[in-house]
N, C-alpha and C positions, 0 to 999 in steps of 0.2 A: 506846411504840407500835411494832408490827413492821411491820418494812418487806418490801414484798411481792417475789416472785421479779421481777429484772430492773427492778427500782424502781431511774429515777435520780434523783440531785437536782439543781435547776437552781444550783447556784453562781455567785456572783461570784466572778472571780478576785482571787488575795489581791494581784496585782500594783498594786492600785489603780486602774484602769481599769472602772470597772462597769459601764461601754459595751459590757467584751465576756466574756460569760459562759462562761464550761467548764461541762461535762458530767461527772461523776464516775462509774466505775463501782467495783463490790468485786471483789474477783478470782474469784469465784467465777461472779458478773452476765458481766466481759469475757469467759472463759473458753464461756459457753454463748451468748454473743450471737455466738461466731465471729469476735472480732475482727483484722485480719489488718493490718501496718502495711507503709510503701514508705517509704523516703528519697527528696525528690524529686531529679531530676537535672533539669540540662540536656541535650539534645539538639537536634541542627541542623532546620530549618522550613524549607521550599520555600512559595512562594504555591503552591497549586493550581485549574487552573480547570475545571468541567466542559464539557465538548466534547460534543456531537454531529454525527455526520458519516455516512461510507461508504465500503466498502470498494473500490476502485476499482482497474484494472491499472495498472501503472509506465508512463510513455508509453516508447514506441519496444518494447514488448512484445508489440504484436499487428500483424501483419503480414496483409493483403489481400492474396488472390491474384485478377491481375488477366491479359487477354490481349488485345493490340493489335488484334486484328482482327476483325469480325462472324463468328460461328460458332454452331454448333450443338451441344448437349454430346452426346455421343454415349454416354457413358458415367461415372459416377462411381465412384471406386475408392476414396472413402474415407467417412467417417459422422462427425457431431458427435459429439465424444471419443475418437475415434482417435488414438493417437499418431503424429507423422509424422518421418522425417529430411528434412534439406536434400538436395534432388534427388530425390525419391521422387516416381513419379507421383501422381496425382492426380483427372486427367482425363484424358478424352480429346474431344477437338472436333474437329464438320464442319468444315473452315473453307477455304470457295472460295479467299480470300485464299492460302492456301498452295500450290493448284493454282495459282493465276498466279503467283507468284514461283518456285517447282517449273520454270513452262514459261519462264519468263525467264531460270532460271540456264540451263537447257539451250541456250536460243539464245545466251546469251552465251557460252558454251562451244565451242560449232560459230563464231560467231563468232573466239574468240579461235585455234580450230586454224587456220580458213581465212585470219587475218593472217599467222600465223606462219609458214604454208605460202608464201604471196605474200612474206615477205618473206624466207624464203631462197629464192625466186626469186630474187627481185630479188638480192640479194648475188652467187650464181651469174653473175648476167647480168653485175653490175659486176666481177670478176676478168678476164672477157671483153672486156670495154670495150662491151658490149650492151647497156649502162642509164646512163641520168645518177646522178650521186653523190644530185642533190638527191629522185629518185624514190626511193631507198633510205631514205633520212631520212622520205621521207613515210610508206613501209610501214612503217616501225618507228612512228613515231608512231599507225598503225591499231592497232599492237599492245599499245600501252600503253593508247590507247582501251578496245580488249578486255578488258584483264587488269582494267582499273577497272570495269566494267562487272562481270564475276565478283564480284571483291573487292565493290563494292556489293550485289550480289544475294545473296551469301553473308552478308554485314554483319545484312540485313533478315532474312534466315534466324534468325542467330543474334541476333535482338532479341527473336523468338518463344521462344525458349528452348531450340534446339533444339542440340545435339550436334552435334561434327563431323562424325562417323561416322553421324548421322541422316541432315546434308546429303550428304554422299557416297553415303548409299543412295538420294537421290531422286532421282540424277543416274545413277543405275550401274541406265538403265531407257532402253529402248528407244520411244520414244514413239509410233511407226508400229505396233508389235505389242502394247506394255504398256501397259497398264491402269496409270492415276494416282490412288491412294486421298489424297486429301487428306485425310489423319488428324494432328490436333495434338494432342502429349501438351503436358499441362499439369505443371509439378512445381512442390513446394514451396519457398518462398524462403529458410527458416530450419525451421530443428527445431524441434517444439512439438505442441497440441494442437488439434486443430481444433475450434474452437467454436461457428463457424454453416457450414451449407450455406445459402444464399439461393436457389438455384436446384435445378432438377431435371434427370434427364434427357428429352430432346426440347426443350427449352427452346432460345430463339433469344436469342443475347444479343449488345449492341451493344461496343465497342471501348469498353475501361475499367472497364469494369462489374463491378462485383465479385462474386467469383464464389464464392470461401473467407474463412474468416478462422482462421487460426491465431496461437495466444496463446501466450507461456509462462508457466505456470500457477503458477509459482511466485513468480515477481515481483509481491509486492502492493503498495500503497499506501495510506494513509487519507488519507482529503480531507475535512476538519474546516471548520465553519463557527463562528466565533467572530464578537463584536462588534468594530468596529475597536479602542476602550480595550482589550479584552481582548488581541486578537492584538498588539498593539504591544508586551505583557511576554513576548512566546514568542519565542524565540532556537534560532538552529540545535544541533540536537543536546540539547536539552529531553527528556525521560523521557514518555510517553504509555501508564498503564494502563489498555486498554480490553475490550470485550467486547461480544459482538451485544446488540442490544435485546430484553428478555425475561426479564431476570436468568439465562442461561446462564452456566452457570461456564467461566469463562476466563482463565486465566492467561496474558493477550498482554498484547504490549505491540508500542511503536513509538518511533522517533526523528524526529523533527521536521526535514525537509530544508530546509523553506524558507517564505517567508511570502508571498503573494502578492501584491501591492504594488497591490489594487484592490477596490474594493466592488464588489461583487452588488448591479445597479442594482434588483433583486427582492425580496431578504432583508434586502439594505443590512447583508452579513455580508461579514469577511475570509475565504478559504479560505487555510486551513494543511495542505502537504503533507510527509506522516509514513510514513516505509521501517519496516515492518511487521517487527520481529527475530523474536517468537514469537507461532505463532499454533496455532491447533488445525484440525480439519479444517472447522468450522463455518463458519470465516471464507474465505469468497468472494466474491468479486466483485458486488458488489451488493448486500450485506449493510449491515443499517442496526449502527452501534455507535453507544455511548456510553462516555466514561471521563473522564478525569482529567490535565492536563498539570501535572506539575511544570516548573514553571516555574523552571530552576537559577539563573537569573542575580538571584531574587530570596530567595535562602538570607538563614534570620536563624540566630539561637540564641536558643533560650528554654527555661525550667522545663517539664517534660510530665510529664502525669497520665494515668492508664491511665482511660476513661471509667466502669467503679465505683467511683471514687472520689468521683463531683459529685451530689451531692442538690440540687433544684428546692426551692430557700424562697422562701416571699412573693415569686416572680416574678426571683428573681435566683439563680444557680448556686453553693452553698457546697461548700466543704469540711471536713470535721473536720481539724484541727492537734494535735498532741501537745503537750500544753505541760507538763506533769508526769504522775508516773507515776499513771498511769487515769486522767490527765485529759485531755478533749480539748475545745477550742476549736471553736466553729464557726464558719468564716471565709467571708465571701464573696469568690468570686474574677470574672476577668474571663477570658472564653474565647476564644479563634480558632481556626485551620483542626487538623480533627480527620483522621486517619490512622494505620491499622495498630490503631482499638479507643484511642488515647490521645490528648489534648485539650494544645494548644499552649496554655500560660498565658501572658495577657500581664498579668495583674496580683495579688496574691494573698496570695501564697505564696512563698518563694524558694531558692532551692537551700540543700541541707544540711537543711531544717524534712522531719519524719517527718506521713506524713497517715497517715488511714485507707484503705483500701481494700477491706475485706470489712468486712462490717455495718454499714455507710453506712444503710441504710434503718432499722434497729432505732434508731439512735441520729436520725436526722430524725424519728421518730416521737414519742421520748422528747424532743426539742426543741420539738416542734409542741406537746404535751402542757403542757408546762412554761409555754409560752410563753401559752398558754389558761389555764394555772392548774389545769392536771388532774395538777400533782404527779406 
């Protein structure tokens, strides 16, 4: 009888076991079925768990610019995504408030000349025997009054933000003939980008109020929401490959800072925060991701097969075994956590044993066949 191209036959192996049959091909059959064979090895296994979360800024990276006192913006000198340095203006605001402390340092000023003057009177007069000692003592005491009075007024000056050499020009102003522009520059608190305007100009706004916000755009973080069993195998410094939602390709990743020691009385989820090492331009702030935490502290070793290697039989995952030459075994194995295209075995197969890896389907076919009685 001839046997036809790619004809296998279902053997029992001669090992005595007829519970597990080989697959025989001729060399001519392996040769055009494309058979291609692997040594299995071991390799190390990480638990991994999938994560969803968002891209969120590092705390202490965005910085509000705020101004003590009711004012009006007169002017804005910068736009959401402007880059800014530390001390650069910003604003500028009406602000009354600055006209009365402006007229207070002045009077404290005239103030502190006319103790000074009074109390080198007074000294003059005591070389003379013209003044009691203890009048003397009192006029210097007016002038430390004085001088605190300045230093305070000056103090509030410089809470607003303002320069020495600001204070010094609001004072180097004749009040009887000069005209007093209450004008407050605003500047910024740290270098960075500006990422809201909240306000406009003509706007009245009250004491605290926030007015900027500048971020640094570079400091991400991911804020991951896991199950509490889950979060409890993630450990500082854990491996985190993610990427936005959408299947965009992304080669980011992140390292796991810290676990946060509380349910979301909402999700009744852990948040896990992750310092973001590589990312691409797509990942911003407010971006939804999805990825993968290895989880280091739960490293095994085990046998791994590249995933063409596993045929789907009767509901359970095999693999072909080499068990003599052009013979192969078909073995069912047991699978776990898959990675990089290859399949963690946790029962099967063992290190050193040769599988198939190319033409896995031609020979599950020829098994299925066999197995029906279709020779």
């Amino acid at each position: 009888m001839m046997i036809p191209v790619l004809a296998l036959a279902l053997l029992v192996a001669t090992d005595g076991d007829p519970a597990r049959p080989s697959l025989e091909l001729s060399p001519d059959e392996e040769r055009r079925a494309g058979i291609a064979l692997e040594v299995v090895r071991e390799r190390s296994y990480r638990r991994e768990l999938r994560v969803i979360g968002e891209v969120v800024r590092s705390p202490g990276t965005t910085h509000p610019v705020r101004t003590l006192v009711e004012a009006r913006v007169e002017e804005l000198l910068v736009s959401p995504g402007d880059r800014v340095s530390a001390g650069q203006e910003v604003m500028i605001l009406h602000a009354h408030d600055l006209h009365v402390l402006q007229s207070r340092l002045l009077a404290a000023l005239q103030g502190l000349r006319l103790a000074e003057n009074h109390l080198a009177a007074g000294r003059r007069l005591l070389e003379i025997e013209g003044i009691a000692r203890i009048e003397v003592e009192r006029r210097e005491q007016e002038v430390l009054e004085a001088r605190l009075e300045v230093q305070a007024a000056r103090i509030e000056l410089h809470e607003l933000d303002l320069t020495d050499e600001e204070i010094d020009s609001l004072v180097d102003v004749d009040p009887e003939h000069d005209e007093m522009h209450p004008l407050l520059p605003l500047r910024a608190p740290v270098s960075g980008i500006v990422l809201e305007t909240p306000i406009a100009e003509g706007t009245w706004i009250e004491p605290f109020e926030e007015l900027l916000l500048i971020g640094d755009p570079d400091r991400l973080e991911l804020a991951l929401q896991l199950t509490p069993d889950a979060a409890a195998s993630v450990r500082r410094g854990d491996v985190i490959d993610f990427r936005p939602v959408g299947k965009v390709p992304c080669e980011c990743s992140a390292k796991v800072l810290t676990r946060v020691p509380q349910v979301d009385p909402e999700t009744r989820t852990v948040t896990i925060r992750a310092d973001i090492v590589e990312r691409t331009a797509l990942v911003l702030p407010g971006v939804f991701v999805e990825g993968v935490v290895r989880a280091g502290a739960s490293a095994t070793t085990r046998t791994s097969l590249p995933e063409s290697a596993v045929a789907r039989v009767d509901g359970a995952d095999h693999v072909f075994v080499v068990t003599g030459e052009r013979r192969y075994e078909p073995r069912a194995v047991e699978l776990g956590s898959w990675s990089d295209g290859r399949y963690e075995v946790l029962s099967g197969v063992d290190a050193g044993e040769t599988v198939v890896v190319e033409g896995v389907l031609l020979l599950k076919s020829r098994l299925v066949r066999g197995q029906e009685g279709g020779g």
